[in-house]
LOVOKE-397454 format. One record per residue (C-alpha): residue number from 1; x, y, z. Coordinates in Angstrom, 3 decimals, padded with zeros to 6 digits. Layout:
N
   num          X          Y          Z
   NUM          X          Y          Z
...
! end
This chain:
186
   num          X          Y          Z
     1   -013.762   -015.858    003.043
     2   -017.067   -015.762    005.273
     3   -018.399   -012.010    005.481
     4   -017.118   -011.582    009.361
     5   -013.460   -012.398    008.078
     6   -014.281   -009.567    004.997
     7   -015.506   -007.078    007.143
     8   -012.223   -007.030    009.503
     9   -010.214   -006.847    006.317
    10   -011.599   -003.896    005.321
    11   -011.996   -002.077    008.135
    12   -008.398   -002.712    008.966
    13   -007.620   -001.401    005.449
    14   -009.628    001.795    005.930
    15   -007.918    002.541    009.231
    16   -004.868    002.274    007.864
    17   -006.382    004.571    005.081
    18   -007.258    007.094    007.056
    19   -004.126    007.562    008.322
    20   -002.793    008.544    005.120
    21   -004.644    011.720    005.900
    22   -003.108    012.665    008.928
    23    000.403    014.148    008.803
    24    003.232    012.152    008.307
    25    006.699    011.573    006.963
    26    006.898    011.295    003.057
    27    006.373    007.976    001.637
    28    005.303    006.647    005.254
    29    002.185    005.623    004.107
    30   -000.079    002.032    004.229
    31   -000.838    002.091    000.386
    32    001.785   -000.852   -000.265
    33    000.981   -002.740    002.995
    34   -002.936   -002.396    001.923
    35   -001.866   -004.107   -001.840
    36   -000.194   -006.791   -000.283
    37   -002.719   -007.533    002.494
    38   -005.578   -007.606    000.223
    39   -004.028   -009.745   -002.482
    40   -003.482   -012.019    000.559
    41   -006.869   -011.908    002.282
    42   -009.098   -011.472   -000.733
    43   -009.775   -014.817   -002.861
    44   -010.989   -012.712   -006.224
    45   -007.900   -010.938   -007.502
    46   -009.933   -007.942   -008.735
    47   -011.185   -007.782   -005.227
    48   -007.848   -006.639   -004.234
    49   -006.818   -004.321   -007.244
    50   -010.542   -002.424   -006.635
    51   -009.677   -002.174   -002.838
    52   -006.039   -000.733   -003.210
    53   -006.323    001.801   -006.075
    54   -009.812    002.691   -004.923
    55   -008.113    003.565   -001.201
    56   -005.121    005.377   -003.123
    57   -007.737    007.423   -005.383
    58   -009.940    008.778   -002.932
    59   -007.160    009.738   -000.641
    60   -005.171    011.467   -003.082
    61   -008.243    013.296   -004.146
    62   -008.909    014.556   -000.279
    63   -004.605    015.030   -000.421
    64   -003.761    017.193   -003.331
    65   -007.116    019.030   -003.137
    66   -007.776    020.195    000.232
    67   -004.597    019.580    002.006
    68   -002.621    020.889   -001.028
    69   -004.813    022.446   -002.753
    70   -003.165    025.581   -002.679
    71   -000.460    024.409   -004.930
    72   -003.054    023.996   -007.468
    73   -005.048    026.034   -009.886
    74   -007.842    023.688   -010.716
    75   -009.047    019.967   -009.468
    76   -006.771    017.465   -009.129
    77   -008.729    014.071   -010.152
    78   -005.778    011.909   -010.904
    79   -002.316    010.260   -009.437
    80    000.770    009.437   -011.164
    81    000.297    006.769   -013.304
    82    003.846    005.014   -012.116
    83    002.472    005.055   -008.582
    84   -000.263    003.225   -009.619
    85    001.819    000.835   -011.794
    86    004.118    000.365   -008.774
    87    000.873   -000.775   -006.420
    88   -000.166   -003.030   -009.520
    89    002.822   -004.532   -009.002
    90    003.117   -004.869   -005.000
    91   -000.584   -006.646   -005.731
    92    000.822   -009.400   -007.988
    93    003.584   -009.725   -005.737
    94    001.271   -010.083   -002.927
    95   -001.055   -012.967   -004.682
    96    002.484   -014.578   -005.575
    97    004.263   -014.403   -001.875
    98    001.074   -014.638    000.105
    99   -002.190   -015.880   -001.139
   100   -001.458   -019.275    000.033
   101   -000.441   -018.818    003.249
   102    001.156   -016.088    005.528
   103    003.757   -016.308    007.952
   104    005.855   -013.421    009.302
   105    009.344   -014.025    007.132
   106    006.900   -014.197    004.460
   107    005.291   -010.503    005.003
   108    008.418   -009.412    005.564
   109    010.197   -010.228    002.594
   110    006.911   -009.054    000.320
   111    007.010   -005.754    001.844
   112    010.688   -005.216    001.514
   113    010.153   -005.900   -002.089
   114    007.329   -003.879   -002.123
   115    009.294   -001.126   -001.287
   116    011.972   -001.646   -003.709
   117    009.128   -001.919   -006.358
   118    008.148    001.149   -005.554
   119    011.238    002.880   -005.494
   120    012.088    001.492   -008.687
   121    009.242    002.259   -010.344
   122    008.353    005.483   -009.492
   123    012.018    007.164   -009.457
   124    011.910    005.664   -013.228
   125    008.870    007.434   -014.072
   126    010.381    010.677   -012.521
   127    013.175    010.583   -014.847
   128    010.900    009.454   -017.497
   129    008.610    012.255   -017.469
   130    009.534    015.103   -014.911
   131    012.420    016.603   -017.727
   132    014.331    017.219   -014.633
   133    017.200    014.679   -015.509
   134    018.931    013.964   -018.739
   135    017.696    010.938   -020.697
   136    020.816    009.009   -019.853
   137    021.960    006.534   -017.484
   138    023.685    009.215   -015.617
   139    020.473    011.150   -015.193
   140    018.964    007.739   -014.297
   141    021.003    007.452   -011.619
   142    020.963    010.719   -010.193
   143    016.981    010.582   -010.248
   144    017.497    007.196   -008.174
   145    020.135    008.553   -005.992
   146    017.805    011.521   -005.784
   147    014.949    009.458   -004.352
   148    016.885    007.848   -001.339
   149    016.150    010.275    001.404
   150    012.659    009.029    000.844
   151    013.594    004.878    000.355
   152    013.990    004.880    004.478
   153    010.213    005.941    005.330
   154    008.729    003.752    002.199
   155    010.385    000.512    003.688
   156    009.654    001.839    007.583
   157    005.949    002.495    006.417
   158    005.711   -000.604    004.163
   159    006.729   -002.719    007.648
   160    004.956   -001.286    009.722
   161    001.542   -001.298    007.878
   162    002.264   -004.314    006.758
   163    002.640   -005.633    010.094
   164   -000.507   -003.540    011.811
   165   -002.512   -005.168    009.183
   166   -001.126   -008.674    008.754
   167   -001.056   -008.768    012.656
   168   -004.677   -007.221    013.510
   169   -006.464   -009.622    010.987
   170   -004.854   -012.642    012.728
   171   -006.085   -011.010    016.130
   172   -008.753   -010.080    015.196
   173   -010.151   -013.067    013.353
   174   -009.045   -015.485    016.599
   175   -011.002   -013.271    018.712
   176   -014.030   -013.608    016.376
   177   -013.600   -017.125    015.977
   178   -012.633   -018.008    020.260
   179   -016.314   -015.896    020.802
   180   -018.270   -017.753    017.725
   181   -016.660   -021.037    019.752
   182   -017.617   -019.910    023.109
   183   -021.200   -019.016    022.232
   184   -021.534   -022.283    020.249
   185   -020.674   -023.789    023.613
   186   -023.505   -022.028    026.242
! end
Protein backbone atom coordinates (compact mmCIF):
# COMPACT_ATOMS: atom_id res chain seq x y z
CA UNK A 1 0.00 0.00 0.00
CA UNK A 2 1.79 3.40 -1.06
CA UNK A 3 1.55 6.00 1.95
CA UNK A 4 -1.32 8.23 0.03
CA UNK A 5 -3.57 4.97 -0.05
CA UNK A 6 -2.53 4.56 4.06
CA UNK A 7 -3.25 7.88 4.92
CA UNK A 8 -7.03 7.78 3.48
CA UNK A 9 -7.42 4.54 5.37
CA UNK A 10 -6.83 5.95 8.41
CA UNK A 11 -8.31 8.98 8.31
CA UNK A 12 -11.47 7.32 7.17
CA UNK A 13 -11.07 5.04 10.22
CA UNK A 14 -10.67 7.94 12.65
CA UNK A 15 -13.76 9.68 11.31
CA UNK A 16 -15.65 6.94 11.74
CA UNK A 17 -13.97 6.87 15.28
CA UNK A 18 -14.93 9.90 16.25
CA UNK A 19 -18.26 9.30 15.79
CA UNK A 20 -18.35 6.79 18.37
CA UNK A 21 -18.20 9.81 20.60
CA UNK A 22 -21.10 11.54 19.58
CA UNK A 23 -24.49 10.23 20.73
CA UNK A 24 -25.98 7.43 19.26
CA UNK A 25 -28.12 4.33 19.41
CA UNK A 26 -26.53 1.36 21.40
CA UNK A 27 -24.37 -0.89 19.52
CA UNK A 28 -24.56 1.62 16.40
CA UNK A 29 -21.11 2.03 16.35
CA UNK A 30 -18.04 1.68 13.43
CA UNK A 31 -15.79 -0.58 15.70
CA UNK A 32 -16.72 -3.82 13.55
CA UNK A 33 -16.79 -1.96 10.18
CA UNK A 34 -13.17 -0.43 11.23
CA UNK A 35 -11.88 -4.45 11.94
CA UNK A 36 -13.04 -5.50 8.78
CA UNK A 37 -11.85 -2.53 6.69
CA UNK A 38 -8.46 -2.60 8.04
CA UNK A 39 -7.89 -6.33 7.77
CA UNK A 40 -8.87 -5.54 4.15
CA UNK A 41 -6.80 -2.45 3.39
CA UNK A 42 -3.79 -3.15 5.56
CA UNK A 43 -1.19 -5.82 4.06
CA UNK A 44 0.55 -6.55 7.76
CA UNK A 45 -2.10 -8.30 9.82
CA UNK A 46 -0.88 -6.68 13.06
CA UNK A 47 -1.38 -3.47 11.24
CA UNK A 48 -4.99 -4.05 11.47
CA UNK A 49 -5.36 -5.65 15.05
CA UNK A 50 -3.13 -2.33 16.41
CA UNK A 51 -5.56 -0.02 14.41
CA UNK A 52 -8.94 -1.59 15.65
CA UNK A 53 -8.34 -2.27 19.38
CA UNK A 54 -6.20 0.84 19.59
CA UNK A 55 -9.51 2.94 18.11
CA UNK A 56 -11.81 0.80 20.58
CA UNK A 57 -9.35 1.58 23.65
CA UNK A 58 -9.00 5.12 23.45
CA UNK A 59 -12.64 5.66 22.82
CA UNK A 60 -13.85 3.67 25.55
CA UNK A 61 -11.44 5.44 27.78
CA UNK A 62 -12.95 9.09 26.63
CA UNK A 63 -16.66 6.88 26.92
CA UNK A 64 -16.87 5.38 30.32
CA UNK A 65 -14.76 8.18 31.86
CA UNK A 66 -16.03 11.44 30.91
CA UNK A 67 -19.24 10.68 29.27
CA UNK A 68 -20.05 8.09 31.99
CA UNK A 69 -18.01 8.78 34.34
CA UNK A 70 -20.48 9.39 36.80
CA UNK A 71 -21.40 5.80 37.02
CA UNK A 72 -18.00 5.24 38.24
CA UNK A 73 -15.99 5.56 41.37
CA UNK A 74 -12.50 5.41 40.03
CA UNK A 75 -10.76 5.22 36.32
CA UNK A 76 -11.97 3.07 33.98
CA UNK A 77 -8.74 1.84 31.87
CA UNK A 78 -10.16 -1.28 30.40
CA UNK A 79 -13.13 -2.89 28.07
CA UNK A 80 -14.71 -6.16 28.26
CA UNK A 81 -12.50 -8.64 27.31
CA UNK A 82 -15.39 -10.54 25.05
CA UNK A 83 -15.76 -7.29 23.12
CA UNK A 84 -12.40 -7.39 22.32
CA UNK A 85 -12.41 -11.14 21.52
CA UNK A 86 -15.47 -10.49 19.32
CA UNK A 87 -13.36 -7.61 17.17
CA UNK A 88 -10.41 -10.26 17.14
CA UNK A 89 -12.63 -12.21 15.49
CA UNK A 90 -14.46 -9.72 12.91
CA UNK A 91 -10.44 -9.05 12.03
CA UNK A 92 -9.73 -12.66 11.00
CA UNK A 93 -12.90 -12.73 9.34
CA UNK A 94 -12.03 -9.67 7.53
CA UNK A 95 -8.36 -10.97 6.26
CA UNK A 96 -10.40 -14.26 5.31
CA UNK A 97 -13.53 -12.55 3.27
CA UNK A 98 -11.61 -9.54 2.07
CA UNK A 99 -7.93 -9.22 1.90
CA UNK A 100 -7.89 -10.36 -1.58
CA UNK A 101 -10.27 -8.45 -3.09
CA UNK A 102 -13.50 -6.45 -2.22
CA UNK A 103 -16.64 -6.26 -3.89
CA UNK A 104 -19.95 -5.12 -2.38
CA UNK A 105 -21.75 -8.81 -1.78
CA UNK A 106 -18.51 -9.44 -0.29
CA UNK A 107 -18.64 -6.48 2.49
CA UNK A 108 -21.87 -7.28 2.94
CA UNK A 109 -21.82 -10.70 3.89
CA UNK A 110 -18.49 -9.97 6.29
CA UNK A 111 -20.34 -7.43 8.12
CA UNK A 112 -23.47 -9.41 8.60
CA UNK A 113 -21.26 -11.97 10.12
CA UNK A 114 -19.56 -9.52 11.91
CA UNK A 115 -22.49 -8.73 13.61
CA UNK A 116 -23.53 -12.12 14.46
CA UNK A 117 -19.93 -12.57 15.86
CA UNK A 118 -20.49 -10.05 17.96
CA UNK A 119 -23.69 -10.89 19.22
CA UNK A 120 -22.58 -14.23 19.87
CA UNK A 121 -19.74 -13.49 21.56
CA UNK A 122 -20.45 -10.92 23.75
CA UNK A 123 -24.11 -12.11 24.96
CA UNK A 124 -21.91 -15.39 25.89
CA UNK A 125 -19.59 -13.52 27.95
CA UNK A 126 -22.62 -11.75 29.66
CA UNK A 127 -23.94 -14.94 30.79
CA UNK A 128 -20.52 -16.09 31.48
CA UNK A 129 -19.56 -13.53 33.85
CA UNK A 130 -22.39 -10.92 34.68
CA UNK A 131 -24.12 -13.77 37.41
CA UNK A 132 -27.25 -12.35 36.06
CA UNK A 133 -28.43 -15.69 34.37
CA UNK A 134 -28.26 -19.23 35.55
CA UNK A 135 -25.37 -21.33 34.24
CA UNK A 136 -27.69 -23.32 32.05
CA UNK A 137 -28.82 -23.42 28.62
CA UNK A 138 -31.97 -21.81 29.68
CA UNK A 139 -30.11 -18.88 31.16
CA UNK A 140 -28.07 -19.01 27.91
CA UNK A 141 -30.83 -18.36 26.06
CA UNK A 142 -32.51 -15.83 27.93
CA UNK A 143 -29.09 -13.78 28.01
CA UNK A 144 -29.26 -14.16 24.03
CA UNK A 145 -32.87 -13.44 23.79
CA UNK A 146 -32.00 -10.66 26.20
CA UNK A 147 -29.52 -9.06 23.80
CA UNK A 148 -31.88 -8.74 20.68
CA UNK A 149 -33.25 -5.29 21.14
CA UNK A 150 -29.66 -4.37 20.58
CA UNK A 151 -28.83 -7.13 17.41
CA UNK A 152 -30.92 -4.45 15.04
CA UNK A 153 -28.47 -1.32 15.58
CA UNK A 154 -25.15 -3.72 15.64
CA UNK A 155 -26.08 -5.07 12.06
CA UNK A 156 -27.57 -1.33 10.96
CA UNK A 157 -24.19 0.16 12.31
CA UNK A 158 -21.98 -2.72 11.07
CA UNK A 159 -23.60 -1.81 7.30
CA UNK A 160 -23.48 1.27 7.36
CA UNK A 161 -19.83 1.82 8.55
CA UNK A 162 -18.94 -0.75 6.69
CA UNK A 163 -20.23 0.78 3.68
CA UNK A 164 -19.02 4.66 4.55
CA UNK A 165 -15.67 3.15 4.79
CA UNK A 166 -15.47 0.48 2.11
CA UNK A 167 -17.15 3.13 -0.20
CA UNK A 168 -15.00 6.41 0.73
CA UNK A 169 -11.62 4.50 0.27
CA UNK A 170 -12.69 3.45 -3.26
CA UNK A 171 -13.65 7.26 -3.82
CA UNK A 172 -11.33 8.48 -2.41
CA UNK A 173 -8.36 6.57 -3.75
CA UNK A 174 -9.85 7.13 -7.63
CA UNK A 175 -9.86 10.69 -6.94
CA UNK A 176 -6.21 10.54 -5.76
CA UNK A 177 -5.21 8.40 -8.44
CA UNK A 178 -7.55 10.48 -11.65
CA UNK A 179 -5.40 13.83 -10.07
CA UNK A 180 -1.82 11.87 -9.76
CA UNK A 181 -2.93 10.90 -13.67
CA UNK A 182 -3.93 14.30 -14.63
CA UNK A 183 -0.85 16.04 -13.25
CA UNK A 184 1.38 13.32 -14.78
CA UNK A 185 -0.27 14.52 -17.97
CA UNK A 186 0.39 18.71 -17.91
Amino acid sequence: MNSMKYRIALALIVLAVLTRLLPHPHNFTPIAAVGLFGASVFSRQWVAFAVTFLSLFLSDLYINNVVYGYFYEHFVWFGSLWVYAAFGVVIVLGRLLLHREVKVGQVVRASLSASVIFFLLTNFGVWATSGMYPYTPAGLLACYVAGLPFFGNTLLGDLLYSAALFGGYAWATRYWEQRQQAARSI
